[in-house]
LOFI-423427 format. One record per residue (C-alpha): residue number from 1; residue in one letter; x, y, z. Coordinates in Angstrom, 1 decimal, padded with zeros to 4 digits. Example, Ala and Ser with C-alpha at 12.3 -4.5 7.8 and 13.67 -1.06 7.14 Angstrom:
<pts>
(1, "a", (012.3, -004.5, 007.8))
(2, "s", (013.7, -001.1, 007.1))
</pts>
This chain:
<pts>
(1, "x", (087.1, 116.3, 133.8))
(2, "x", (089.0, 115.3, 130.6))
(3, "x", (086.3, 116.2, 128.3))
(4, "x", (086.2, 119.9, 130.0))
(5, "x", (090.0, 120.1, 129.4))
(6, "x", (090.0, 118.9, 125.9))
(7, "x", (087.0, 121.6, 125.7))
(8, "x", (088.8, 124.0, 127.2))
(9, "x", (092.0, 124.0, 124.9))
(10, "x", (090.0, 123.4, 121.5))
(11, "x", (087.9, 127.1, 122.4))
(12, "x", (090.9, 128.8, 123.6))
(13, "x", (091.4, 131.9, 121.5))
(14, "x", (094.2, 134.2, 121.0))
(15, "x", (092.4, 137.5, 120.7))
(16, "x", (090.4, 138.6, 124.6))
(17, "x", (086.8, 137.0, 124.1))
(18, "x", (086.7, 136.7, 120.5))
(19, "x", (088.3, 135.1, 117.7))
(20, "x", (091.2, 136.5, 116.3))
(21, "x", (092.4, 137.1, 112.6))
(22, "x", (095.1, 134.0, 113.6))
(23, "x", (092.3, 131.7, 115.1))
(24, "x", (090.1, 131.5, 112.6))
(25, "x", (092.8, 131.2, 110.1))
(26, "x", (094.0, 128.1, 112.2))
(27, "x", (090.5, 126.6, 112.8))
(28, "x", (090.1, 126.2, 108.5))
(29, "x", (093.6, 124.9, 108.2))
(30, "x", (092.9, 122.7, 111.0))
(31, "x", (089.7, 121.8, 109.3))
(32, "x", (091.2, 121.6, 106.0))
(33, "x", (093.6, 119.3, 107.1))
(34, "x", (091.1, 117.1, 108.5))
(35, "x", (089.1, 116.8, 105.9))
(36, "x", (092.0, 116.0, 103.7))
(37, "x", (093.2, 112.9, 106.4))
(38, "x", (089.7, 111.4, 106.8))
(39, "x", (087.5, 112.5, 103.9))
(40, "x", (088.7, 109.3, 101.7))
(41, "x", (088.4, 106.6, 105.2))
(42, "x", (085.1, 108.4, 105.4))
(43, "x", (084.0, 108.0, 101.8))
(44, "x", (085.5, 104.5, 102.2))
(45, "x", (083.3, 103.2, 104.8))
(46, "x", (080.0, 105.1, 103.4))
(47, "x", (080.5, 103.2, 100.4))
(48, "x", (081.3, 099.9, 101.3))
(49, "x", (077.6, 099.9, 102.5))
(50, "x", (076.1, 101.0, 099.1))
(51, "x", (074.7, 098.7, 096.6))
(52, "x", (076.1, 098.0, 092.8))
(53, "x", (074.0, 100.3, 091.5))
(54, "x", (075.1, 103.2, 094.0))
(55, "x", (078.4, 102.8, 093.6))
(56, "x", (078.3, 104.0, 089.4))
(57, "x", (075.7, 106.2, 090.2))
(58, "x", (076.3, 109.5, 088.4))
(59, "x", (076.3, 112.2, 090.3))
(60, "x", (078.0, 110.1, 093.0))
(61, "x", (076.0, 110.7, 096.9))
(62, "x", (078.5, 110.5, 099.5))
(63, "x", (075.4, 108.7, 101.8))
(64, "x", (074.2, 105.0, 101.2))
(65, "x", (070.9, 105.9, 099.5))
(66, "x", (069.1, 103.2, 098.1))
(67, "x", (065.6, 102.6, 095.9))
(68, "x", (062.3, 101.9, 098.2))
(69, "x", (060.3, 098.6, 097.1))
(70, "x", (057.3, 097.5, 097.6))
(71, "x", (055.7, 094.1, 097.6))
(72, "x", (052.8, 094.6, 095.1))
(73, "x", (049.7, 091.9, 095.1))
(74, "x", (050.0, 090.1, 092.3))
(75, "x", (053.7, 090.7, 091.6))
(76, "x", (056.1, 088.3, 093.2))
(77, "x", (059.6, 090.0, 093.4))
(78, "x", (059.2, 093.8, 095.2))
(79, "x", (058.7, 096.5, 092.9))
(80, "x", (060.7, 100.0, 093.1))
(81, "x", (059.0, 103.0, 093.9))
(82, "x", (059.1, 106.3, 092.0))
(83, "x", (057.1, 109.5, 092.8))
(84, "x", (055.3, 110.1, 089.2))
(85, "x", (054.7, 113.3, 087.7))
(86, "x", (051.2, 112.9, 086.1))
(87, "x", (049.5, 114.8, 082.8))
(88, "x", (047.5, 117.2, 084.9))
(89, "x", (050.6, 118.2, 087.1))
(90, "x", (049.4, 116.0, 089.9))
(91, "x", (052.2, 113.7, 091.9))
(92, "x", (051.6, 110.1, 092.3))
(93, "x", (053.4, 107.4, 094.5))
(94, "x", (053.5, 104.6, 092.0))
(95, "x", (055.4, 100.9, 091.6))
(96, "x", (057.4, 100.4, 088.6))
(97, "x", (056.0, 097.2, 086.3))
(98, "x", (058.7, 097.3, 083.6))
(99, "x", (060.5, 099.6, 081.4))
(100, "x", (059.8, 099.4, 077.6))
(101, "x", (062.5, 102.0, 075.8))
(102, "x", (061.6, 105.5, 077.0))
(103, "x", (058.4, 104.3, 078.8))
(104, "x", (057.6, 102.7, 082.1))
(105, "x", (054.5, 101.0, 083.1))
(106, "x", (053.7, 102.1, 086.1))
(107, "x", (050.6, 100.5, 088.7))
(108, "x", (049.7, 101.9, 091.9))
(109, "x", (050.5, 099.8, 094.9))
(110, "x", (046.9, 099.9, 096.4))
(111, "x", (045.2, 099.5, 093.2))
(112, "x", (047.6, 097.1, 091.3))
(113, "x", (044.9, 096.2, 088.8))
(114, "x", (045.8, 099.7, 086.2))
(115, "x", (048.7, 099.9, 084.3))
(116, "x", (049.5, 103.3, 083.5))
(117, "x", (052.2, 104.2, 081.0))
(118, "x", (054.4, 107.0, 082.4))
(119, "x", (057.6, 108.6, 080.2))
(120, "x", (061.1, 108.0, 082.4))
(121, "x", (061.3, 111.4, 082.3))
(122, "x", (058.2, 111.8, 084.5))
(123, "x", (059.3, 110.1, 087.5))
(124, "x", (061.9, 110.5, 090.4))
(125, "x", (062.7, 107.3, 092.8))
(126, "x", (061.8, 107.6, 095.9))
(127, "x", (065.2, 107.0, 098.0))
(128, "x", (066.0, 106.8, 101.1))
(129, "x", (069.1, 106.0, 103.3))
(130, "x", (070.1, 102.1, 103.8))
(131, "x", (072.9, 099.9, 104.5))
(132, "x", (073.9, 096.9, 102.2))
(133, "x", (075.3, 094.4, 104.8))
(134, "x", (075.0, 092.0, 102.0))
(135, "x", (078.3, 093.7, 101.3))
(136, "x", (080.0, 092.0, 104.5))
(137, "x", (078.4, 088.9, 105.4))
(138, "x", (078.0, 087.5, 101.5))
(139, "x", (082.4, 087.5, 101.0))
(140, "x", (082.6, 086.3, 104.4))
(141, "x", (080.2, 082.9, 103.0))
(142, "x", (081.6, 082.9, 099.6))
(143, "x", (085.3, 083.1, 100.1))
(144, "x", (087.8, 082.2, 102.3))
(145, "x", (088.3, 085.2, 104.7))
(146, "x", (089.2, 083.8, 107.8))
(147, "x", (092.1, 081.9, 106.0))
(148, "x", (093.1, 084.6, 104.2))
(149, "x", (092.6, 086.7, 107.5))
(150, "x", (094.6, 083.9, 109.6))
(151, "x", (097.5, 084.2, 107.4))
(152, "x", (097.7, 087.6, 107.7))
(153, "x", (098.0, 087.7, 111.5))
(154, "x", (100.3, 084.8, 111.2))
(155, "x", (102.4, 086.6, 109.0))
(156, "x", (102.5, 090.3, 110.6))
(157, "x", (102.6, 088.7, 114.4))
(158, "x", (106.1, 086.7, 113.5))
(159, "x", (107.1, 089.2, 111.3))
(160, "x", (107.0, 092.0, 113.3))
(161, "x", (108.4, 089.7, 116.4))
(162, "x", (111.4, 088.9, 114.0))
(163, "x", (111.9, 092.5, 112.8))
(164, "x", (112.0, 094.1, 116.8))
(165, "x", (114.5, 091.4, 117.6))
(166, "x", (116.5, 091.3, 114.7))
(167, "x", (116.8, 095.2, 114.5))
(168, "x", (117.2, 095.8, 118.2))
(169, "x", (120.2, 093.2, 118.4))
(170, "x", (121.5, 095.1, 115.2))
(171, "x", (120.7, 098.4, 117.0))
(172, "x", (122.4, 097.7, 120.0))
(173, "x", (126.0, 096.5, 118.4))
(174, "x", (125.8, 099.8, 116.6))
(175, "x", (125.7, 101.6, 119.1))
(176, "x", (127.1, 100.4, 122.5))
(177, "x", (130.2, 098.6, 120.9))
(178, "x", (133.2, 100.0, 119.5))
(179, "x", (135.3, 098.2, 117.0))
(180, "x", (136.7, 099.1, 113.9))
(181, "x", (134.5, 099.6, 110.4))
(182, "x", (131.0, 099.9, 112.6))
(183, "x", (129.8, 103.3, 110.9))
(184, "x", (131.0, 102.2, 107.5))
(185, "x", (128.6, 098.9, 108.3))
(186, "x", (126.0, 101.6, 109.7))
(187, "x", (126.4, 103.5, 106.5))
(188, "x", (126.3, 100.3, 104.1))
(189, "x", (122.6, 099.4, 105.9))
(190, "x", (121.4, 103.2, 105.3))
(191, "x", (122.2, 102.9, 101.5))
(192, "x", (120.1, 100.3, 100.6))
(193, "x", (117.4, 102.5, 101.6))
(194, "x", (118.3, 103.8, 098.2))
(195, "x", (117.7, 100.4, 096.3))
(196, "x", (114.3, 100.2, 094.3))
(197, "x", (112.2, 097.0, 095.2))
(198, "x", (111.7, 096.0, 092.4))
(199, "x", (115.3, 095.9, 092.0))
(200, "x", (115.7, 092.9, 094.3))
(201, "x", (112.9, 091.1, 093.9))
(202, "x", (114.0, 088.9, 091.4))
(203, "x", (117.1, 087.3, 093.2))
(204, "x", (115.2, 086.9, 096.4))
(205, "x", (112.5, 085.1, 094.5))
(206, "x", (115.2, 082.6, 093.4))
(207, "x", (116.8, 082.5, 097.0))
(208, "x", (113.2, 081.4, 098.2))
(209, "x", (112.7, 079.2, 095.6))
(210, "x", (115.7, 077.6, 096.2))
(211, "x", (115.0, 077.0, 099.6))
(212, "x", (112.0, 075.5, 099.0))
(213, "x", (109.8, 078.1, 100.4))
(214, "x", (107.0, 078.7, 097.5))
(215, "x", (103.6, 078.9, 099.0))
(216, "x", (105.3, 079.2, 102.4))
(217, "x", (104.2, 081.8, 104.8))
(218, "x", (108.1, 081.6, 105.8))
(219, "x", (108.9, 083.2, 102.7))
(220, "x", (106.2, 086.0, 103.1))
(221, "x", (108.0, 086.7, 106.6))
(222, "x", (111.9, 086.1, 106.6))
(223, "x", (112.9, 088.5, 103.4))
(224, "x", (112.1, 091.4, 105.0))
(225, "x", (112.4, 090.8, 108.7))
(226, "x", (115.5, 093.0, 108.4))
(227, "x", (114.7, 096.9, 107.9))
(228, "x", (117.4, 099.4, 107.7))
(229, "x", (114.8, 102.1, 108.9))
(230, "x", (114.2, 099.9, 112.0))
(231, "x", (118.3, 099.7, 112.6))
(232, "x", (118.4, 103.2, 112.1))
(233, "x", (115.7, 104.0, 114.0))
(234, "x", (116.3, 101.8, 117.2))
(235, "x", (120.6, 102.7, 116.9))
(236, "x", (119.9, 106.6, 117.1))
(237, "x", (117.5, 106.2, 120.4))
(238, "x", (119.9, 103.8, 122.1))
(239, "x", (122.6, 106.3, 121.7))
(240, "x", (120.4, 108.6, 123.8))
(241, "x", (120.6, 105.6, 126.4))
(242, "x", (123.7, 106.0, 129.0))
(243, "x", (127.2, 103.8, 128.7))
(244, "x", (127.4, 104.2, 132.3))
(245, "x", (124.3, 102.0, 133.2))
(246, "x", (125.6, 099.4, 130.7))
(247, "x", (129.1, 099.4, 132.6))
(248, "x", (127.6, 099.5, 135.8))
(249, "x", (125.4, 096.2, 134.4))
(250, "x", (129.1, 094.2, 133.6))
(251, "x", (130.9, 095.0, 137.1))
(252, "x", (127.8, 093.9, 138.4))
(253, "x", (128.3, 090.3, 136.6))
(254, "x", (125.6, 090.8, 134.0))
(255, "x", (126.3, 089.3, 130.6))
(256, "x", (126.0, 090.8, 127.5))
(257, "x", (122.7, 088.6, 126.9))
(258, "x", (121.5, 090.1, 130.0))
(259, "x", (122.1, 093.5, 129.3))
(260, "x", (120.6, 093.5, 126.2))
(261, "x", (117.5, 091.7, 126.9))
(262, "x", (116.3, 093.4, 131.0))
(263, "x", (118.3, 096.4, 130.1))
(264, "x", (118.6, 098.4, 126.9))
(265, "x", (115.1, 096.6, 125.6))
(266, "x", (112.6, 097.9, 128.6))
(267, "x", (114.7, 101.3, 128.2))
(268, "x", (114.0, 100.9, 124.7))
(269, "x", (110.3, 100.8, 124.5))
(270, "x", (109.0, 103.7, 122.6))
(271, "x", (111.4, 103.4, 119.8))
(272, "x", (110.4, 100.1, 119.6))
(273, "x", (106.5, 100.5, 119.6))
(274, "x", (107.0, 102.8, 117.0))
(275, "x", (108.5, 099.9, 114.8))
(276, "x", (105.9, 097.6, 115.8))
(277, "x", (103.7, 100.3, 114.5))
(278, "x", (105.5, 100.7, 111.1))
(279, "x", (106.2, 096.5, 110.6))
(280, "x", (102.9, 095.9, 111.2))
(281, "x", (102.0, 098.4, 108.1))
(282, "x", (104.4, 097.1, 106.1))
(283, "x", (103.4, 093.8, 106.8))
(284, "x", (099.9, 094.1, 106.7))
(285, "x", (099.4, 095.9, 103.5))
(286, "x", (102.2, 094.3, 101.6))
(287, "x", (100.7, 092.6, 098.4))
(288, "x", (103.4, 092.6, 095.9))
(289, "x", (106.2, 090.1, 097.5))
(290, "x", (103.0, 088.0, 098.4))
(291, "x", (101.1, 088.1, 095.5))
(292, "x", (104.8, 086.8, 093.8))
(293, "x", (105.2, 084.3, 096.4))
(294, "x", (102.2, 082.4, 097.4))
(295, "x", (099.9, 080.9, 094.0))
(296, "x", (098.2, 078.3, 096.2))
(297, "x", (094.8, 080.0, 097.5))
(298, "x", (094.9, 077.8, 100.8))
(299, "x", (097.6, 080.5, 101.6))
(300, "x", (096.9, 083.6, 100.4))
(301, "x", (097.5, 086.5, 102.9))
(302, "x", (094.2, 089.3, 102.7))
(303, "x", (095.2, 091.8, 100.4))
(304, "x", (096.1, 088.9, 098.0))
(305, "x", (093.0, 087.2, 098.5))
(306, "x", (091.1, 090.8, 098.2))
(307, "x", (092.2, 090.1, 094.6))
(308, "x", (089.3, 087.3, 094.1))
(309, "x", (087.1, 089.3, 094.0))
(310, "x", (088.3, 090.8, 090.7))
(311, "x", (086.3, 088.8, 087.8))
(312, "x", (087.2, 088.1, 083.8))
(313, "x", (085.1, 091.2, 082.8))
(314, "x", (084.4, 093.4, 085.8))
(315, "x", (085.4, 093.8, 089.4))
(316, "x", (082.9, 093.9, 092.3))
(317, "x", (083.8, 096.6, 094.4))
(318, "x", (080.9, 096.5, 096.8))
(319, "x", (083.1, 093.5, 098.1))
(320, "x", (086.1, 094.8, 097.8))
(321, "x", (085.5, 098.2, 099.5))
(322, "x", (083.6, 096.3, 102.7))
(323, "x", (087.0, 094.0, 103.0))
(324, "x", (089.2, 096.8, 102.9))
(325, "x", (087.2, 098.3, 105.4))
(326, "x", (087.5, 094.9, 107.9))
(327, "x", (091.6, 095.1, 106.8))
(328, "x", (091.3, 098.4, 107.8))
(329, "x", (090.2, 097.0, 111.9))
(330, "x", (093.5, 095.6, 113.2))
(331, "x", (095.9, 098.7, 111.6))
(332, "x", (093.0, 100.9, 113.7))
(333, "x", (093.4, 098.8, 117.0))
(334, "x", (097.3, 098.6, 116.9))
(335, "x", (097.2, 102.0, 116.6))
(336, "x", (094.7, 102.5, 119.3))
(337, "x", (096.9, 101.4, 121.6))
(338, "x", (100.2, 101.9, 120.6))
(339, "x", (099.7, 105.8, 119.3))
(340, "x", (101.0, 107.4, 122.7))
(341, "x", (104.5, 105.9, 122.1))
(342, "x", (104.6, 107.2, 118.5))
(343, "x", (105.7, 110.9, 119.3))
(344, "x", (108.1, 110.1, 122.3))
(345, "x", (109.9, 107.7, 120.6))
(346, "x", (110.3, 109.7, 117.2))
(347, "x", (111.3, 113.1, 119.1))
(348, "x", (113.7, 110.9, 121.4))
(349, "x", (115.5, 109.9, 118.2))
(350, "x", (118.8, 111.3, 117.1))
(351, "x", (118.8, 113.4, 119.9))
(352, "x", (122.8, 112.4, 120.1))
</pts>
């Protein structure tokens, strides 16, 4: 039944029966615009599944095509297959021996016993479509991904914890109390939206190091546990939540405490899955505070530890493109279940 009314509103047409001059124009922006969004995550996971040699391969296929072997008698390693061109405009299936210059030997897997010598320009590989799981299971035996990926939950799960409680307590003084200088404080927090990063990032590194927190997770997670988006964000949709339940909460006996925590939080929910959403992001993908941070391996977050697999002289992307695909998982799932909250509780803000 779902299906048929999804169906139903995707074919619905302006024009009586047939596509209008406006429906076709919004079916290609639609489909230009989805293209655009997934095109790259698409790309993305095609390629973390192609070999070395795939990925330079010039012109670049957008599928995982890879060379056919063939286990030749007399040959111990498989050799590659390429469909040969011969002198009298016949086509042969042939193994490759070796490559001398411009020349390949060439032998033909059932009769491995003649070598015939074939120019490169002669012959075509045989492809076809295959997966490199080598890609996935080889990083996950030859580096630490599970501590890099413990660390990473570790740090976005408290993070994000300390963010929704920090900013909702923030939220709800600016908003449901009145005393004197609170929207010059609000309009302090919204300024430093305006300060660069890279600005700060000096003097917190000494605060942290001062503390004592160097390759500490605590001081991954506690500089940026307060957001002034999430203030803003959580004061403008508890001003859309009514004084009156709040006063009817204190004649009732409720402490403040109380109010806050079984009141203005459940009421608060959307707002406040959409700033799980966004910490989570932040958290997740941050690399530079990290990177500055942590030096000991033993706690690298994953997009830190992603950076192993850069070498001295090149940098193996078929491993980095499969883990970014696997960092890619828990941003999907979060999403997945937190994406219906995203739209009521951005068009419920600022509505006073």
């Amino acid at each position: 039944m779902l299906f048929a009314s999804v169906g139903d509103f995707i074919t619905r047409t302006r024009g009586r029966r047939r596509l209008d001059t406006s429906d076709i124009l919004t079916y290609l922006y639609l489909a230009f615009g989805t293209l655009v969004m997934f095109g790259p995550v698409l790309w993305l996971v095609l390629s973390s599944f192609k070999t070395p040699e795939a990925l330079v391969r010039f012109p670049p296929q957008l599928l995982p095509y890879g060379q056919e072997m063939a286990q030749v008698e007399g040959y111990e390693d498989p050799l590659p297959l390429f469909l040969v061109t011969l002198e009298d405009g016949s086509q042969r299936r042939m193994a490759q021996v070796r490559r001398v210059g411009l020349e390949a030997q060439m032998t033909d897997p059932d009769n491995p016993g003649e070598i015939v010598p074939v120019p490169i320009d002669q012959r075509v590989p045989i492809e076809r479509i295959q997966l490199a799981w080598s890609n996935y299971t080889e990083p996950l035996a030859r580096f630490n991904f599970w501590i890099y990926l413990r660390n990473s939950v570790v740090v976005t799960v408290v993070a994000t914890a300390i963010t929704l409680i920090i900013n909702s307590m923030a939220a709800f003084a600016l908003s449901k109390y009145r005393f004197a200088g609170r929207d010059a404080i609000f309009l302090v927090i919204i300024s430093t939206l305006m300060i660069p990063i890279s600005v700060i990032l000096v003097p917190v590194f000494l605060v942290i190091t001062q503390i004592g927190w160097n390759n500490n997770l605590w001081g991954v997670i506690i500089p940026g546990a307060a957001t002034p988006t999430g203030v803003f964000l959580l004061r403008q949709y508890m001003l859309t939540l009514p004084d009156e339940l709040i006063d009817s909460a204190r004649i009732d006996g409720a402490s403040e405490w109380r109010i806050y925590w079984q009141i203005i939080l459940p009421l608060s929910g959307p707002a406040l899955a959409v700033l799980a959403i966004f910490s989570v992001m932040w958290r997740w993908n941050d690399f530079l505070w990290p990177l500055i941070v942590l030096s000991r391996s033993e706690v690298f977050t994953l997009q830190v530890g992603l950076h192993a697999f850069q070498g001295e002289l090149n940098v193996q992307w078929h491993y980095v493109l499969a883990m970014t695909v696997l960092t890619l998982l828990p941003i999907t799932v979060v999403f997945a279940f937190l994406q219906r909250f995203i739209t009521t509780g951005i068009a419920t803000t600022g509505l006073k």
